[in-house]
Each structure stands twice: as C-alpha cells, then as structure tokens.
C-alpha positions in Angstrom: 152.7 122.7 129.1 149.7 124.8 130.3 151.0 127.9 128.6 151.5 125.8 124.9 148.0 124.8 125.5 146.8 128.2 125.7 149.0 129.4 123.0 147.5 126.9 120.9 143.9 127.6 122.1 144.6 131.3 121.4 145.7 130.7 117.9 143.3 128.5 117.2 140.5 131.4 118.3 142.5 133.9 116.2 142.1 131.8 113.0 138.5 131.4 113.8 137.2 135.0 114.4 139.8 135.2 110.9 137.3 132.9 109.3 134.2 134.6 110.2 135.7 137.8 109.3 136.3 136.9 106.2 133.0 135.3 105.3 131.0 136.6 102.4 127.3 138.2 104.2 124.3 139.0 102.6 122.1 141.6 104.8 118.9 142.1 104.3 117.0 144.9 103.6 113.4 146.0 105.0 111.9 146.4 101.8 110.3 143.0 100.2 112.5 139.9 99.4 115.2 142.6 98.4 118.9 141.6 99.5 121.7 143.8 99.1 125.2 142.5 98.3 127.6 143.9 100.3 130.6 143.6 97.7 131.6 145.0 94.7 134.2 144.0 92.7 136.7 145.7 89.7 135.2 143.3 86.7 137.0 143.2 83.5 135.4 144.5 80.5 134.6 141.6 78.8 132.8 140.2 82.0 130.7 143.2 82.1 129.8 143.1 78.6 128.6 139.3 78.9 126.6 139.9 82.3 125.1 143.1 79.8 123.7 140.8 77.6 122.5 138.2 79.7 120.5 141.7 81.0 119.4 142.8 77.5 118.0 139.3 76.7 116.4 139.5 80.4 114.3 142.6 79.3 112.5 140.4 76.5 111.8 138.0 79.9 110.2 141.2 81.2 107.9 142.0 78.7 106.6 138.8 78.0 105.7 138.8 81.8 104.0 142.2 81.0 102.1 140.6 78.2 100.7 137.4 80.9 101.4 135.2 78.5 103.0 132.1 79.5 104.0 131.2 75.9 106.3 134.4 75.4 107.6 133.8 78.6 108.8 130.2 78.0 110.3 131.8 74.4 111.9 134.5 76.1 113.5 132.0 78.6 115.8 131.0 75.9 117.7 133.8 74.6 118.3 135.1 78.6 119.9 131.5 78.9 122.2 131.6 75.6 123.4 134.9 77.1 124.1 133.6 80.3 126.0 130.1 78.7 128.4 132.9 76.9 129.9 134.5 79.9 133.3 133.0 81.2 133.7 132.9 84.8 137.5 132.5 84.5 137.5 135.6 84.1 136.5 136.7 87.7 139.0 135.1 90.6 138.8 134.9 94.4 135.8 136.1 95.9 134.3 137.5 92.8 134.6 134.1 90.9 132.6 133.0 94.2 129.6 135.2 94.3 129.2 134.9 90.4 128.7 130.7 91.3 126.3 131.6 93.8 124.3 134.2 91.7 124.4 132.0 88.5 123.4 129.0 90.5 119.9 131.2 91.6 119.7 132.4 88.3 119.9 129.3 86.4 117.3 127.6 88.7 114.9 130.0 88.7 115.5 130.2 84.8 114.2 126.5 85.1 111.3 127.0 87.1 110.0 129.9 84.7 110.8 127.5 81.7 109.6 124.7 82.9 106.4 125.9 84.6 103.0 125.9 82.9 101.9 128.1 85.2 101.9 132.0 84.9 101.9 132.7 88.6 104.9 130.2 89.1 106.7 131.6 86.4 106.4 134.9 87.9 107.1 133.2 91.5 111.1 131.8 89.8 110.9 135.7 87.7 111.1 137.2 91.0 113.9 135.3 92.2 115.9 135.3 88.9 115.3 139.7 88.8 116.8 139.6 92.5 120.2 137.2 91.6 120.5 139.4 88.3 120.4 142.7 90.0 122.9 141.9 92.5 125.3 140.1 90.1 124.6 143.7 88.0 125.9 145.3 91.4 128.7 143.5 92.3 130.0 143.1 88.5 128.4 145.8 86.5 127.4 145.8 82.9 129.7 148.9 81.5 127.6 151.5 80.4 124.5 150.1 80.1 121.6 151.7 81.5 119.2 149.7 83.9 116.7 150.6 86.6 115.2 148.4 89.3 111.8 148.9 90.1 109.6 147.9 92.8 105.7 146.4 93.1 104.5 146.3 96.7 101.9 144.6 95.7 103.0 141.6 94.0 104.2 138.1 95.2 101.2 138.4 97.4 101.6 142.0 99.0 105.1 141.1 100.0 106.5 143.0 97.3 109.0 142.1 94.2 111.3 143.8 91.7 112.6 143.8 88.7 114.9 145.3 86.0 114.6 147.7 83.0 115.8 149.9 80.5 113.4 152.4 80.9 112.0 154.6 84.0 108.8 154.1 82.9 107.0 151.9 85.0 105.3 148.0 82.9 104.8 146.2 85.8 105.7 142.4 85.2 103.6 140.9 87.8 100.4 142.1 86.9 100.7 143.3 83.2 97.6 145.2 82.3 96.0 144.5 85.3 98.2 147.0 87.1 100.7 147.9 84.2 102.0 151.2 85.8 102.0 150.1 89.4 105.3 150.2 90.9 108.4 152.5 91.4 112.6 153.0 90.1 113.8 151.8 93.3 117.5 152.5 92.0 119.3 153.5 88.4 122.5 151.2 87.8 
C-alpha cells in the first residue's frame, strides 16, 4: 500500500514539474517596461501579412502622437483597429493561437484607452502599452518582409522609459513630439 502511495505521489510530482515546464514565461528585461517574449513561432503567410497591416495602420497611430494632437490620435485609432478585426487567429494553433489572445487582449485595451481618452498624456500612457503587445506579437509571428524598428525614449512615461515602432531609423519621438522630436534610439530592426 505504502509503495502505491508513493508511486502515486511521484507521478503526481512528475506531472506537476511537467506543468510548470511547459508554462508560457515572460522575462523581463532591465531596460524600461520592455518584456521580451521568449517564443517564436513558424506563422503562415497570411498571418504575417494581417499582423503587417495592423503595423502599417499603427505607424499613422505614431505620427499623430508625434503631432500632440489628441484629435489625430483618436482618428488614427480606427484604421489600427480595422486592421487588427481582419486577422484570423484560426490560423495560428497551440501555443501560438495562445500568445496571439494574450497579445490581442493588451492590444485591444489599450487601443480603448487611447480612443477613448480625452487626454493626451493618457493616450500616450495605453500607446505605450499597445507599442509593447505589438512588438512582441511582431516577434513571436513576424510581419514577412516588412521593415520595422523599435526605438527607445528614456525619458518618457515619466523617466521610466517607453518604446515604440517604425518604418524608419530616423528618430520622431511619439511621447514628446516637437518638444523632444529626435530624442530616443533604434533599440532593434525586425
């Protein structure tokens, strides 16, 4: 009896460090808010070329922020969320299909707070957030051969630092616009 007990115990431990082992993780990285997904994932083409134009649309997003004007921004909200209504998520399965429903959770709600907010500093605040879940659903899924850079402020969201996305490594900072337009750095090309 004692040695089914501990067979059962064992097993039971197995299927539990299993679990764990199997868990999708996030670290951390030093810089900023920045988090880096530890996954990557063989996307088919069509799901690339959707996730590329939610991220064409999002560069419009960017340059209204550039401008400070809270009026472009809540125009430029729209086209970013057309894109992202277009792309099918049955076309990703298993883990992939998972992280997509977390990053499109974050990015939808922070798409929200920028169109809902009359704000320009709260706009910026769900921006920051929305830059982050694009850039690592960009990682894990790609866009094809779209060009994109992410670029770094240590400045903004209150000297703790943000980033964002472009087409172009020529720094127009989002979070400051022509207060600071050319503060900042390409962190990483994609």
């Amino acid at each position: 009896m004692k040695k089914q007990i501990l067979s059962v115990a064992l097993g039971l431990s197995l299927l539990a460090v299993g679990a764990k082992a199997q868990s999708h993780d996030h670290s951390k990285m030093t810089e900023g808010n920045h988090h880096s997904t530890s996954a990557t994932y063989q996307t088919p083409e069509a799901f690339q070329q959707q996730l590329a134009e939610v991220y064409q649309a999002s560069l419009d997003l960017k340059e209204a922020f550039v401008a400070s004007s809270k009026t472009q921004v809540k125009e430029a909200v729209n086209p970013v969320q057309e894109a992202l209504s277009k792309v099918d998520m049955k076309l990703l399965k298993d883990h992939a299909h998972m992280d997509w429903m977390d990053h499109l959770k974050t990015i939808k709600s922070n798409l929200e707070t920028v169109e809902k907010s009359n704000a320009i500093d709260e706009q910026r605040k769900g921006f920051t957030h929305f830059s982050e879940a694009l850039y690592q659903s960009i990682k894990a899924f790609g866009i094809g051969d779209e060009e994109a850079y992410y670029q770094y402020c240590p400045m903004a969201n209150n000297n703790k630092g943000a980033y964002w996305l472009s087409d172009n490594k020529e720094i127009r900072n989002p979070y400051f616009g022509d207060k600071m337009l050319k503060c900042g750095t390409v962190k990483e090309s994609l």
